[in-house]
C-alpha positions in Angstrom: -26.0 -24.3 -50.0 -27.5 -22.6 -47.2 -25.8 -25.3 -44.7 -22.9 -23.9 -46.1 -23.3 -20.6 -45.7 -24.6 -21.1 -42.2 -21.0 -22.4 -41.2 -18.8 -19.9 -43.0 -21.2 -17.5 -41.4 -20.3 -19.0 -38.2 -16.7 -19.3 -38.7 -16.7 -15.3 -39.8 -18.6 -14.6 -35.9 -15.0 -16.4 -34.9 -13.3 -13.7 -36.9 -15.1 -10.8 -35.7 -15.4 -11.9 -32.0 -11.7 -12.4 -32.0 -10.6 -9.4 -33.9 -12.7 -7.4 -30.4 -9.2 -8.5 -28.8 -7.6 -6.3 -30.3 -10.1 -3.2 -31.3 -8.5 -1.5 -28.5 -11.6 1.0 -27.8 -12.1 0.6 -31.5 -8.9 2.5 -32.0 -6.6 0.3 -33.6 -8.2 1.1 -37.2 -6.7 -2.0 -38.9 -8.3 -4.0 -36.2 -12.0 -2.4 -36.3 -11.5 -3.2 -40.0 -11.4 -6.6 -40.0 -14.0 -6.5 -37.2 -16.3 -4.5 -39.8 -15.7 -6.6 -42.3 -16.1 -9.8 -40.5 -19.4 -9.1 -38.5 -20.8 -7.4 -42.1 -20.2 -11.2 -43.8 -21.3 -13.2 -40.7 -24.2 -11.2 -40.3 -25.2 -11.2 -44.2 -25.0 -15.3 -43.9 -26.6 -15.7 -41.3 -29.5 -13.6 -43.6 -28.9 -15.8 -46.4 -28.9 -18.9 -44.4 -32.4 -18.2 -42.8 -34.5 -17.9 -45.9 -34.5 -21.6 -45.8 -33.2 -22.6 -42.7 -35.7 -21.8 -40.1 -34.0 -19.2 -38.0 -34.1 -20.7 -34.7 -32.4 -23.5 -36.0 -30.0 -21.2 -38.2 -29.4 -18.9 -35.0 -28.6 -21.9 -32.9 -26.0 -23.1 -35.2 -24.4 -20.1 -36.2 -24.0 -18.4 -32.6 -22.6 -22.1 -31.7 -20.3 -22.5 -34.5 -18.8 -19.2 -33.3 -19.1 -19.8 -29.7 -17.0 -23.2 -30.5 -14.8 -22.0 -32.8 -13.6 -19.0 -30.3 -13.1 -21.4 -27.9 -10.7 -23.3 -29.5 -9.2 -19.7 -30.9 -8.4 -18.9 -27.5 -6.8 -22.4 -26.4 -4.9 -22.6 -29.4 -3.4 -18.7 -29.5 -4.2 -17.3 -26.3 -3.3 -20.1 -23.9 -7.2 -20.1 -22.7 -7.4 -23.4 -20.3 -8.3 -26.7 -22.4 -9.6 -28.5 -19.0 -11.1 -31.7 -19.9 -14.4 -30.9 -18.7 -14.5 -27.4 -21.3 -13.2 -29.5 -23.8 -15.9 -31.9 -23.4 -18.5 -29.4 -23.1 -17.5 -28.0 -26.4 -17.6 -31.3 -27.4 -21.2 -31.5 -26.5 -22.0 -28.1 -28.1 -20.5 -29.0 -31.5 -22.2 -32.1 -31.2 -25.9 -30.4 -30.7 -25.0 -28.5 -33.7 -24.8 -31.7 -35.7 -28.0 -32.9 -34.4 -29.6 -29.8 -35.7 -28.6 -30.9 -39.2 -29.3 -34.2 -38.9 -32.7 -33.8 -38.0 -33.7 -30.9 -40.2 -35.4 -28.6 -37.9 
């Protein structure tokens, strides 16, 4: 369960590092909700992810799952550049991640 949480976690630090497009100064109030919201929920699974995951390892996966994920949020709807050497860089990082899981650390 706490595998689980780590990754919706890290797929809300995708929402809330997204949402900072469009905070505008933290004046677009719908916006700076959904950022409120989104870094509250990451933040609080992170929490709940590293009573039994040791943080190091939870930190690492969460801040990649999010650094991955708004990647490919930014190729996908933003027209970011999708070179092949990001993509296989991401690639890579998505790949530690797995690691980290597979060897329990």
């Amino acid at each position: 369960m706490a595998w689980l949480a780590l990754i919706l976690g890290g797929l809300f630090e995708v929402g809330f590092t997204t949402s900072l497009r469009f905070v505008d100064g933290f004046r677009n109030l719908p916006w700076v909700l959904v950022f409120l919201v989104a870094v509250s929920l990451s933040m609080g699974l992170l929490e709940y992810a590293g009573r039994t995951i040791p943080i190091g390892t939870a930190y690492a996966v969460w801040a990649g799952v999010g650094a991955a994920g708004t990647a490919i949020v930014g190729i996908i709807w933003f027209g970011e550049v999708a070179s092949l050497p990001r993509l296989l860089l991401l690639a890579g990082l998505v790949g530690c991640i797995v690691g980290l899981k597979l060897i329990k650390a």
